[in-house]
C-alpha positions as CSV (number, residue, x, y, z in Angstrom):
1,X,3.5,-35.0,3.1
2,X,7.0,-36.6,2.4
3,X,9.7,-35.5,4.3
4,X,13.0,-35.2,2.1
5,X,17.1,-34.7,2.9
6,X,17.9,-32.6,-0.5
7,X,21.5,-31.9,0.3
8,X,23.6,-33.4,3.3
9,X,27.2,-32.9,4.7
10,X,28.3,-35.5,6.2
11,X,30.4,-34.4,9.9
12,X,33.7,-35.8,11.7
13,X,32.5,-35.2,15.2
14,X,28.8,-34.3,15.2
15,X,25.6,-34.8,13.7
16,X,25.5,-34.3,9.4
17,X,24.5,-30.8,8.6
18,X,20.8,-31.8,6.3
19,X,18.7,-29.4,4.5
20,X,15.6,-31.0,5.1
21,X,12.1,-29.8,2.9
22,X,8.8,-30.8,2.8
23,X,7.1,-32.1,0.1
24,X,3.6,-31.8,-1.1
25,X,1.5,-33.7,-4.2
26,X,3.4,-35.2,-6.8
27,X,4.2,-34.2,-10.4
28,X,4.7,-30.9,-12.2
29,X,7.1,-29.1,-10.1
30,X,4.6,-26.1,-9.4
31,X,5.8,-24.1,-5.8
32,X,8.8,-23.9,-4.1
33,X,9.0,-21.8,-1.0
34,X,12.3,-21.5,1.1
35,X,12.5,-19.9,4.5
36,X,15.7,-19.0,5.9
37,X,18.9,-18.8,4.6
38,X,20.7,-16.8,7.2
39,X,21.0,-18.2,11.2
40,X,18.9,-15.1,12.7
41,X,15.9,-15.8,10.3
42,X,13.9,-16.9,13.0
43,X,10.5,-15.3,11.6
44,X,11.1,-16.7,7.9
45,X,11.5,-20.2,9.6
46,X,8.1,-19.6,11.9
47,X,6.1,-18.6,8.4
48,X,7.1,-22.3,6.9
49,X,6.7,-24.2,9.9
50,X,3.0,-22.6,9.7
51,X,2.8,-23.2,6.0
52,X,3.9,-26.8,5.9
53,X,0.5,-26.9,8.8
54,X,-1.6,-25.6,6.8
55,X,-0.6,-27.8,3.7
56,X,-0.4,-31.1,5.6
57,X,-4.1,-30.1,6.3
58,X,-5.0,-29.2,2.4
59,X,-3.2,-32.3,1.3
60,X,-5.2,-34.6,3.7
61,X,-8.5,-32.4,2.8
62,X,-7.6,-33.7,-1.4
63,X,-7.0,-29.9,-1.9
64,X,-3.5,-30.5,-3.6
65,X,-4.5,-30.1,-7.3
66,X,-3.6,-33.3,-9.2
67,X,-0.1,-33.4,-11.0
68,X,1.1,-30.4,-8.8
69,X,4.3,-30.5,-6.2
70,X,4.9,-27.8,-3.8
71,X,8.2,-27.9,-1.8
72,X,8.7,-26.1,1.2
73,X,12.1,-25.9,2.8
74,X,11.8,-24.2,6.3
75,X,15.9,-23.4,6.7
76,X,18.5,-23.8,4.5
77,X,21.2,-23.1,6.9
78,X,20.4,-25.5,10.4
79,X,23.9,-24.9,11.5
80,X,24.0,-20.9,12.0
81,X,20.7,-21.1,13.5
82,X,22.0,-23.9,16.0
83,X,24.5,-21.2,17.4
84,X,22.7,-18.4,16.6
85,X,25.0,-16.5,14.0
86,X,23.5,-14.5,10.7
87,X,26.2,-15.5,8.7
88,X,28.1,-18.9,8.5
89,X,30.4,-18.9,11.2
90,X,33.8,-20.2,10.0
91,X,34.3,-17.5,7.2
92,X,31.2,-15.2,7.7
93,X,29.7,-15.8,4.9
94,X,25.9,-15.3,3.3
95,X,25.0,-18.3,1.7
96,X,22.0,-15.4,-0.3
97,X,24.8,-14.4,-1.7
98,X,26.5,-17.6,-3.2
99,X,24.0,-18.4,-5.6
100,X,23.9,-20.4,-7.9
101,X,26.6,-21.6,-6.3
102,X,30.0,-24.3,-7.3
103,X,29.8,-27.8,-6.1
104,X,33.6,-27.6,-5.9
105,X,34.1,-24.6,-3.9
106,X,33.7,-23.3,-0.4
107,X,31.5,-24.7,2.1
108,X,28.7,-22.1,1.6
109,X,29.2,-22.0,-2.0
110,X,28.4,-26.1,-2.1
111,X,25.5,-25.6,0.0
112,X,24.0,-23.1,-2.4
113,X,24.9,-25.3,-5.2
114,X,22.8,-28.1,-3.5
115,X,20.0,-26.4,-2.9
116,X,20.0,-25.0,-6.3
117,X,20.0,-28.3,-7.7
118,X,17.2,-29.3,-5.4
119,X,15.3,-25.8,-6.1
120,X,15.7,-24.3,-9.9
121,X,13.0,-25.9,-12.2
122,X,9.8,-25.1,-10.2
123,X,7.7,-22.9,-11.9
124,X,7.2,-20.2,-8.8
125,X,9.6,-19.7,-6.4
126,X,8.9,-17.7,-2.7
127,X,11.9,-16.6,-0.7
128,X,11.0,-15.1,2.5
129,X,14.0,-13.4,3.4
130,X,15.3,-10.4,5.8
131,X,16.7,-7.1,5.6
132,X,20.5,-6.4,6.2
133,X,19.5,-4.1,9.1
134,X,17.4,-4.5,12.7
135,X,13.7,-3.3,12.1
136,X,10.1,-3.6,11.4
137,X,8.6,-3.9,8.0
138,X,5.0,-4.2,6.4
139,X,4.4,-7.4,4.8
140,X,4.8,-7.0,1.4
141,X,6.6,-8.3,-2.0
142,X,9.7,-7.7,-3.6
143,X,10.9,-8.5,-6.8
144,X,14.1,-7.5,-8.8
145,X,13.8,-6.0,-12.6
146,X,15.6,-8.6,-14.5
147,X,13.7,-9.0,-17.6
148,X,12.3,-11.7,-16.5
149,X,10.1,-10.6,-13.6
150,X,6.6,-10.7,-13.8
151,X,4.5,-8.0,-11.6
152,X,0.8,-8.7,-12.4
153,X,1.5,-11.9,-11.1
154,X,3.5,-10.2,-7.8
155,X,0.1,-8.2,-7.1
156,X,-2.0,-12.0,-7.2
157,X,-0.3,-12.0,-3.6
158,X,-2.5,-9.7,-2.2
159,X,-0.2,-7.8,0.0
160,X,-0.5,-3.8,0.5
161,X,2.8,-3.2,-1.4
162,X,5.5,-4.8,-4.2
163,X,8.6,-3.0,-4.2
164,X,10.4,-3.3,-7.5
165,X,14.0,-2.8,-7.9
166,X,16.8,-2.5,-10.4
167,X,20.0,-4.8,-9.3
168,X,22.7,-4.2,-7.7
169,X,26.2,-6.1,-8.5
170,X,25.8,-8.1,-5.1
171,X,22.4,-9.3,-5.8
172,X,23.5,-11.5,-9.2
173,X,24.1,-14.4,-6.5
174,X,21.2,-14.1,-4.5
175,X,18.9,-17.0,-4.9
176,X,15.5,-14.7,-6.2
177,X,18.0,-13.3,-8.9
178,X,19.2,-17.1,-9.9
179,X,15.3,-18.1,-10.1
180,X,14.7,-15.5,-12.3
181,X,17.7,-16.3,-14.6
182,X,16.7,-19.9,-14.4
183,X,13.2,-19.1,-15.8
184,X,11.1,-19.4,-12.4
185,X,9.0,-16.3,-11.4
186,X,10.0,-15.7,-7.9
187,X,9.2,-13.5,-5.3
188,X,10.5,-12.7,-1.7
189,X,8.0,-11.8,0.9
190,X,8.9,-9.9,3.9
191,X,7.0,-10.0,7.2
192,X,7.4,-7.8,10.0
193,X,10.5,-8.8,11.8
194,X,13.9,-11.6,11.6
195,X,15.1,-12.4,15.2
196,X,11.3,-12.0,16.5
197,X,8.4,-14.2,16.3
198,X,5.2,-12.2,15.2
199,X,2.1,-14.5,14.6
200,X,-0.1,-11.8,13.1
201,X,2.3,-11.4,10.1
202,X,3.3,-14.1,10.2
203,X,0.1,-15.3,9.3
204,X,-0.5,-12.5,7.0
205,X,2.0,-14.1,5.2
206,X,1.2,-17.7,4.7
207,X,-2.4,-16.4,3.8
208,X,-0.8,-14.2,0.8
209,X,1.4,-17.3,-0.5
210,X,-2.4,-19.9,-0.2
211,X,-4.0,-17.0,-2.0
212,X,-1.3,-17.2,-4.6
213,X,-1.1,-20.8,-5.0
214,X,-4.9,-20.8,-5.5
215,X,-5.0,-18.5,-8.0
216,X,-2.5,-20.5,-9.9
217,X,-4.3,-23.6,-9.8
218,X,-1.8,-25.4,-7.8
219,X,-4.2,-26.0,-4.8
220,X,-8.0,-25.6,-3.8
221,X,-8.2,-22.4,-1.5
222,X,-11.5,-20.3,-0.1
223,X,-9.2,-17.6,0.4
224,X,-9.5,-14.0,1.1
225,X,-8.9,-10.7,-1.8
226,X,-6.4,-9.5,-0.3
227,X,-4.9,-5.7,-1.0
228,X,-5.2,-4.6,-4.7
229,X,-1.0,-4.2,-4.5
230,X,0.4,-0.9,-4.9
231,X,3.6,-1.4,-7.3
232,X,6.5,0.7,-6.3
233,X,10.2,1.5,-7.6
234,X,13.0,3.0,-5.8
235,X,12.2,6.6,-7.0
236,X,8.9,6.1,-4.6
237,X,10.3,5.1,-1.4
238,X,11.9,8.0,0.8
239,X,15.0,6.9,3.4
240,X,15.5,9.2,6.3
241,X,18.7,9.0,8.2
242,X,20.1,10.0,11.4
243,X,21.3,13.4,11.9
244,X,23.4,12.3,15.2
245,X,24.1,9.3,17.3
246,X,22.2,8.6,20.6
247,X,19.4,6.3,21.7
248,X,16.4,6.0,19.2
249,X,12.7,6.8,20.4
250,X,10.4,6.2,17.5
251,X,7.2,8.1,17.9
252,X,5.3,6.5,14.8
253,X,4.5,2.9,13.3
254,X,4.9,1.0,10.7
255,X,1.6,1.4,8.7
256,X,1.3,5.0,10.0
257,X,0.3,7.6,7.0
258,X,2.6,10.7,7.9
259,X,3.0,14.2,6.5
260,X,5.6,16.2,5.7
261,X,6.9,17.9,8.7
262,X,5.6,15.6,11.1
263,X,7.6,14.0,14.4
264,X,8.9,10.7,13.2
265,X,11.6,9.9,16.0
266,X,13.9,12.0,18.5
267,X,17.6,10.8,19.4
268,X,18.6,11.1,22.8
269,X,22.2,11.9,24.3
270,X,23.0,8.6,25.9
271,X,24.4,9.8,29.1
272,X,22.6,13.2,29.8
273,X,19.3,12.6,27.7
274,X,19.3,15.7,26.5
275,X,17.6,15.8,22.9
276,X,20.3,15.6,20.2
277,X,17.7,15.4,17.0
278,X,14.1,15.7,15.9
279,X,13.8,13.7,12.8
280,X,11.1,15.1,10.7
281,X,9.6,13.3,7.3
282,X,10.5,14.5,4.5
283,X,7.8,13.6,2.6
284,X,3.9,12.4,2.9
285,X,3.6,9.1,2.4
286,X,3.0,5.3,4.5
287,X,6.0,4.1,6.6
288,X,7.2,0.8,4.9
289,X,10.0,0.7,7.5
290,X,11.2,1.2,10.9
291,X,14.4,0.8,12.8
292,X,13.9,-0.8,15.8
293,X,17.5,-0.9,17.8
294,X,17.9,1.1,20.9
295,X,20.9,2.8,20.1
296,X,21.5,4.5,16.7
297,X,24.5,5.7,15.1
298,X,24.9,9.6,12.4
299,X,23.8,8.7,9.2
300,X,21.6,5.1,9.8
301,X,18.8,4.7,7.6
302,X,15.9,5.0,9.9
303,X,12.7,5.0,7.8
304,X,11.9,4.1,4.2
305,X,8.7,5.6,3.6
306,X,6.2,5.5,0.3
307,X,5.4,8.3,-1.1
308,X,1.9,9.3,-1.2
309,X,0.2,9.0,-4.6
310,X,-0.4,12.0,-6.3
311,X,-4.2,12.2,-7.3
């Protein structure tokens, strides 16, 4: 295992900001896997810090296939996470969302140029990355319909689901779009939570990603089957919303196969706690996602939920 600086600013009055990563074998660049580019990504930094583990181990074991690399940079964005912002503090910006990125521009915009650099000719790349609301996900794989993505190899992951999705203006500069563009087959995985630490998904996770790399040949791997993936589009997944503002109690969990009709959550009047709604599904299918705030607000998505197959 070498530890590497692959882009560095250097500081007036404190220590250098550093994107540090962790490199594994030498030769064909095969895997990169990044972990957080947002301060709050505290479950996407966990999942590397148990990779790089487990691949210190393999390495030492010979289990690195020869003429392979595998790269895995735990946080790309040290100083949010140091003060415990999402965003980058001085202008509030998402560095997932500067891609490629412009070695002549803003702060955030040279950071995502460096990584860029550091990041765009391996053959797969693996985001694991967060949603832009509080909640509870399964572990599964997304992937964005570029042209270029590649969904047989999605399902080699072994998780229950892979959402695919068409792109939204926004998402030409995040970093899985770039990948794509740039001829690397990438994937983001998402485990449970962000802001909390949860070791069962977490290893979940890095058991989906050695799976992966085992079936490409990039290292030696007695690893489990996995799921046989279920792939799904936008058109499959259900959101239900708030009908009113209040406190949220969630009455199911995520995993949980509902029905049509059936109790999902109540919101509560926050003074009086008096029930202001009963949110019902809409459909039959698997909760992919919960909300998991304490107070909720008229019209937040609180569920996205898979529709149930029709036999």
């Amino acid at each position: 295992m070498e530890k590497v600086t692959l882009y560095e600013i250097k500081a007036l009055y404190r220590d250098n900001f550093r994107v540090t990563g962790y490199r594994f074998g030498s030769g064909e660049k095969a895997v990169c896997i990044l972990g957080s580019t947002r301060g709050n990504e505290n479950q996407q930094v966990y999942c590397c810090s148990q990779l790089v583990k487990r691949l210190k181990a393999l390495e030492e074991k010979g289990r690195i296939a020869e003429g392979k690399e595998i790269l895995v940079i735990p946080c790309a964005n040290p100083h949010s996470m140091n003060i415990k912002k999402r965003f980058w503090d001085i202008d509030n910006t998402d560095i997932n969302r500067m891609f490629p990125g412009y070695d002549a521009g803003e702060t955030t915009q040279r950071i995502a140029a460096g990584i860029f650099e550091a990041v765009k000719d391996y053959s797969f790349g693996i985001q694991f990355t967060s949603f832009y609301m509080k909640g509870t996900f399964m572990p599964h794989v997304r992937m964005m319909q570029t042209g270029y993505e590649n969904i047989d190899l999605a399902r080699q992951f072994g998780l229950p689901y892979v959402v695919v999705r068409k792109p939204r203006p926004f998402d030409t500069a995040t970093l899985n779009y770039n990948w794509q563009i740039w001829e690397t087959d990438a994937f983001s995985v998402y485990t449970t939570n962000t802001e909390r630490i949860d070791k069962v998904s977490a290893r979940q996770a890095v058991e989906a990603i050695l799976n992966f790399m085992s079936r490409q040949g990039v290292i030696r791997y007695p690893g489990y089957e996995g799921y046989l993936s279920r792939v799904v589009d936008d058109s499959q997944l259900a959101t239900v919303r708030a009908q009113a503002a209040g406190f949220f109690e969630c009455k199911v969990s995520v995993g949980d196969q509902g029905e049509k009709g059936e109790l999902l959550a109540q919101i509560l009047d926050p003074f009086d706690g008096s029930l202001r709604s009963n949110i019902l599904s809409p459909v039959d299918g698997t909760i992919l996602f919960a909300q998991d705030e304490a107070m909720t607000y008229d019209s937040t998505a609180l569920f996205k939920i898979v529709l149930q197959e029709e036999l």
